[in-house]
C-alpha positions in Angstrom: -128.2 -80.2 7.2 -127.2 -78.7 10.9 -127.7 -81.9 13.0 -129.3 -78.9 15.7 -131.7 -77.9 13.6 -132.8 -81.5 12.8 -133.2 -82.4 16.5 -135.2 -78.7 17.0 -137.9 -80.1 14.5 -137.7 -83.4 16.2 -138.5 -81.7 19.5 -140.8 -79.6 18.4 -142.8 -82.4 16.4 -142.9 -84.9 19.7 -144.2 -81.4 21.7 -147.1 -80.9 19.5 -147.8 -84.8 19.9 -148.0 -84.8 23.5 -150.3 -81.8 23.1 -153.1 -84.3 22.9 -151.9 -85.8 26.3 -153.4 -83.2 27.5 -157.1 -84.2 26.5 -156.6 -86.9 29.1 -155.0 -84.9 32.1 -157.0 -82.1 32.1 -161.1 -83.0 32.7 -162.1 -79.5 31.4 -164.6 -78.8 28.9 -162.8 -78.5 25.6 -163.5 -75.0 25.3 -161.9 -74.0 28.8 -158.9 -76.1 27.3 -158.2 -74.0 24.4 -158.7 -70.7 26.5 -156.1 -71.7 28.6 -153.6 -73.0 26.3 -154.4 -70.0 24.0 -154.1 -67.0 27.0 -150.6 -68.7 28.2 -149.4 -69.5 24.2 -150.0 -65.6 23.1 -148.5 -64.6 26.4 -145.7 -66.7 25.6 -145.4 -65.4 22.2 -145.7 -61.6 23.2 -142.9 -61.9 25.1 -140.6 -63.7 22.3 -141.7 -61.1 20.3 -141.0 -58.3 21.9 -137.5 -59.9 22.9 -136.6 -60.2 19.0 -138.0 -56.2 18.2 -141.1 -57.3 16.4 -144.4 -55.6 16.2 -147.2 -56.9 17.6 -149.7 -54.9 15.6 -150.9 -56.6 12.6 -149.5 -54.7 9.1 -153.4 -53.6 8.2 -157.1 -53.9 8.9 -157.2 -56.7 5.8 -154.7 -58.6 7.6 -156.2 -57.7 11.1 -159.7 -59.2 10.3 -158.2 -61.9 8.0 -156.4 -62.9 11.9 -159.3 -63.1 13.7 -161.2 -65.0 11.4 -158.3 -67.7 11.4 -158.8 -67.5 15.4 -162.1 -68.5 15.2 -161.4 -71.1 13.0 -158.4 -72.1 15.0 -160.5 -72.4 18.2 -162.5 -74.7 16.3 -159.9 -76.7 15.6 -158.2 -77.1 18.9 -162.1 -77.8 20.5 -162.7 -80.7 18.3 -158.9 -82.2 18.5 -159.5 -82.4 22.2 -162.9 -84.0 22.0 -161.9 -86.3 19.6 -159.2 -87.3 22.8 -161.6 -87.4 25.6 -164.1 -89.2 23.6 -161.9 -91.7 22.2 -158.3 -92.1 22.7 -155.0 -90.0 21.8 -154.1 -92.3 18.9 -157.3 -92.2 17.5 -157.6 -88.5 18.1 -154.1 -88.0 16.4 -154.6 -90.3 13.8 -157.5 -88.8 12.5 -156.4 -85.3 12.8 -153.2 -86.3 11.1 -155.4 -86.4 7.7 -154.9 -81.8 7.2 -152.6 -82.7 4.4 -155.2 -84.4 2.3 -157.5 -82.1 2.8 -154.7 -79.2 2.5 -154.6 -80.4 -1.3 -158.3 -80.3 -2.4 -158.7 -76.5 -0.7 -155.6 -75.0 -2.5 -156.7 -76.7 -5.5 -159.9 -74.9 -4.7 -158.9 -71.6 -4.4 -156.2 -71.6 -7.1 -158.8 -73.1 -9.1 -156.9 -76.2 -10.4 -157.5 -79.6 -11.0 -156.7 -82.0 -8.5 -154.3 -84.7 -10.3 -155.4 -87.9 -10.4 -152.2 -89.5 -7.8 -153.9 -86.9 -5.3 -156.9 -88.7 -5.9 -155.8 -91.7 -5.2 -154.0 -91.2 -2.1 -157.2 -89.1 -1.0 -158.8 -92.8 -1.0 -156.2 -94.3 0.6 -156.1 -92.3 3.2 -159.8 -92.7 3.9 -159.5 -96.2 3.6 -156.9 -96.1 6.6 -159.3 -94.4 8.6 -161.9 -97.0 8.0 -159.4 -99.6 9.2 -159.4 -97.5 12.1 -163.3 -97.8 12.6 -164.7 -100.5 14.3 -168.1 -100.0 13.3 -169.9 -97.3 12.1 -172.4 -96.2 15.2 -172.8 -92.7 16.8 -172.4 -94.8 20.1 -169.3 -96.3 19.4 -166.5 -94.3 21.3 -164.3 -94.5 18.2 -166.3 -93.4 15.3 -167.4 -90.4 17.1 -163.9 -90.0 18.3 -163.1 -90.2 14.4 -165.5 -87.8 13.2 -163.9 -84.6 15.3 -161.0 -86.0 14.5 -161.7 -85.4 11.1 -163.1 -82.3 12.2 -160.1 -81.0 13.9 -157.9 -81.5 10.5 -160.5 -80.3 8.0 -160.7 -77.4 9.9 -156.3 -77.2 10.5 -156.4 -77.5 6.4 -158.4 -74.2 6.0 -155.8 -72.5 8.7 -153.1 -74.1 6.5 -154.1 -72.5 3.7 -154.6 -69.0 4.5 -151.4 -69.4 6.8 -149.1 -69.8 4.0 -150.7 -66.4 2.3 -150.0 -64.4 5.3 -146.5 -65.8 5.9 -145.5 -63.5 3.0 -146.0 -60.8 5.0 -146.2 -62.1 8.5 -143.7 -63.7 10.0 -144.5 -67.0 11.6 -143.8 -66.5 15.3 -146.9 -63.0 15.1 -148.9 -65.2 13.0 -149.5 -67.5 15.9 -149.6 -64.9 18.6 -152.1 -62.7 16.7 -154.4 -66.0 16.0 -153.9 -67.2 19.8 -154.4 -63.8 21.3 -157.9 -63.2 18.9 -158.8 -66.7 20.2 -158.8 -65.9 23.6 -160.9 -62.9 22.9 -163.5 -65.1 21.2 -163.1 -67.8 23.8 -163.0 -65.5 27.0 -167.1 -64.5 27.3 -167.8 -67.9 27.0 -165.2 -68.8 29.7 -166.8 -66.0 31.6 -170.2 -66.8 31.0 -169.9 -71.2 32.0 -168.2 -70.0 35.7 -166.2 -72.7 35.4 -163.4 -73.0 38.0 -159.8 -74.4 37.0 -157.9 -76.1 40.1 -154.1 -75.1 40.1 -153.3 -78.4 39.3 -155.0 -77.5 35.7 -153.7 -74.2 35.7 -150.5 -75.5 35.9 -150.9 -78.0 33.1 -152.3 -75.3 30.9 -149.6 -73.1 31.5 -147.0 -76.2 30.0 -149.7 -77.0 27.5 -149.6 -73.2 26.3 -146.3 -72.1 26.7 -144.0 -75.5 26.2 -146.1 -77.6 23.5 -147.1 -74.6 21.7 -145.8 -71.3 21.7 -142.2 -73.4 22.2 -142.9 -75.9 19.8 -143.7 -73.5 17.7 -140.4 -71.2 18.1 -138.8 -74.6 18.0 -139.8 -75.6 14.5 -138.8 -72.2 12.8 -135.5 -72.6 14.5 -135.0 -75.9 12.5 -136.3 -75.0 9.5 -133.8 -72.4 9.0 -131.3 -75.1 7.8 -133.8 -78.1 7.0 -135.5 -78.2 3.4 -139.0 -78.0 3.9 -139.6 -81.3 2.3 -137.8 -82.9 5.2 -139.9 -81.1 7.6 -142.7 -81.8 6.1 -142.2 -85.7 6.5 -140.6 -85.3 9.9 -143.9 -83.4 11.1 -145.8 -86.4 9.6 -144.5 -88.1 12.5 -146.4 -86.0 15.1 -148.8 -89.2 15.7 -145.9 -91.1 16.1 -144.4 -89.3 18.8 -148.0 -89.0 20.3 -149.3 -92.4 20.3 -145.7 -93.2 21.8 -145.8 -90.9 24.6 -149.4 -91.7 25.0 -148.2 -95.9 25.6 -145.7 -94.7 28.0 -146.8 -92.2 29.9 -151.0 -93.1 30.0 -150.5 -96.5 29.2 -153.0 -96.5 26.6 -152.3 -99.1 24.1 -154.0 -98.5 20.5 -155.3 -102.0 18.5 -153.7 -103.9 16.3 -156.6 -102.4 14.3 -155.7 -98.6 14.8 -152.1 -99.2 14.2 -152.9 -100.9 10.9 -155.4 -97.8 9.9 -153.0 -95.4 11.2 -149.9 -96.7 8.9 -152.4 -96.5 6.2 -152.9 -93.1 6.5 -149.5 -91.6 7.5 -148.2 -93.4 4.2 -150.5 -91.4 2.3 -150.1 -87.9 4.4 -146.4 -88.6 3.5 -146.7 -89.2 0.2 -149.1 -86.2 -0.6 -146.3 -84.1 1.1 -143.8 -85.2 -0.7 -145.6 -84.7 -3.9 -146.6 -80.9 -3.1 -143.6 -79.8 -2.0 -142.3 -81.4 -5.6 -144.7 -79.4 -7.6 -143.6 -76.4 -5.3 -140.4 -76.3 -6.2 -139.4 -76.5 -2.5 -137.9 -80.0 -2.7 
């Protein structure tokens, strides 16, 4: 294991973790958040593309379509992740988000058409029972419930991109996956953007632009740099610690401090993201 490639997915990890600072610096509408991290991350990723000889045409109208689906789906994603944030907080928006491998689980099962085992189950309980450490109480009003609920949003929907992702990496490689699903994005966002006449000081602008091209398209080159020497079962667990990282960064840099309350929900629930990882990447053969 190349201590380099270790640190890359360390890096990259702690970049898509103080993504969701981001919620908090930039006052946009979610929407005109994802439009600009998506414009600058497909930028970003044209231009790494074109530096490594790789097409940027997608092998097929199946896959094409199949691409701009995901982007819809992705945009949905990334709206509700930074809701969840300006709602709520970044450790609750993280935290909650952080619950995709869970949900990862019960859609392959779905579309393979297996039975979920009964240890799947049963860490699909206890990482629900985390996030209702998490909750307070259980009112629409309450900043942290409905911070919650797109959080939940934001992974459910990060699941489904999971999913599908992993099909088209046989034929894709990672680095145009991304740029074709940002670039659609930004399609599907832009009339909308066009349509709200909403202005972006260059103070945003400039925080999109780091958003977009250093915690995402970079992260993202980051992480496939590493996993060229790390076992994907150590990546997997490594990425766990994406809340981590965040809620860290969030403490130091926002001085936002998460309850005793959150903390104890959100070790709940990384135990059993971690443990569900573990366990599919067993059954994978990958380990």
């Amino acid at each position: 294991m190349s201590k380099r490639n270790l640190a890359e997915i360390h890096i990259a990890t702690a970049l898509f973790g103080l993504a969701g600072l981001f919620g908090k610096w930039i006052t946009l509408p979610p929407f005109l958040i994802v439009f600009g991290r998506v414009v600058f991350a497909s930028l970003a990723l044209a231009v790494i593309l074109l530096a490594r000889k790789q097409p940027l045409r997608p092998a097929g109208r199946r896959s094409g379509g199949l691409l701009f689906l995901l982007a819809g789906i992705l945009v949905l994603h990334w709206m509700s992740f930074f809701q969840s944030i300006q709602v709520s907080s970044v450790s609750v928006g993280l935290l909650s988000y952080s619950s995709f491998p869970v949900f990862t689980v019960f859609f392959e099962a779905l579309l393979t058409r297996e039975r979920i085992d009964r240890p799947n189950l049963i860490l699909a309980v206890l990482c629900l029972a985390g996030i209702f450490l998490i909750v307070p109480r259980f009112d629409p009003a309450e900043a942290t419930f409905r911070g919650i609920v797109w959080g939940l949003v934001s992974g459910l929907t990060f699941a489904v991109l999971t999913v599908f992702n992993r099909r088209l990496a046989q034929k894709h490689s990672s680095l145009a996956i991304a740029f074709y699903e940002d670039f659609f994005a930004s399609m599907i966002l832009f009339p909308f953007v066009w349509l709200s006449g909403g202005r972006i000081t260059k103070k945003e602008l400039l925080l999109l632009a780091v958003l977009g091209v250093v915690c995402t398209s970079g992260a993202h080159t980051l992480f496939i740099s590493g996993m060229r020497r790390i076992r994907a079962q150590a990546a997997s667990i490594i990425s766990a610690l994406e809340p981590v990282y965040g809620i860290s960064l969030a403490f130091v840099l926002l001085k936002e401090r998460p309850s005793l309350r959150t903390l104890g929900g959100g070790a709940v629930i990384l135990v059993a993201v971690v443990l569900v990882s573990l366990r599919e990447q067993r059954r994978s053969g990958q380990a």
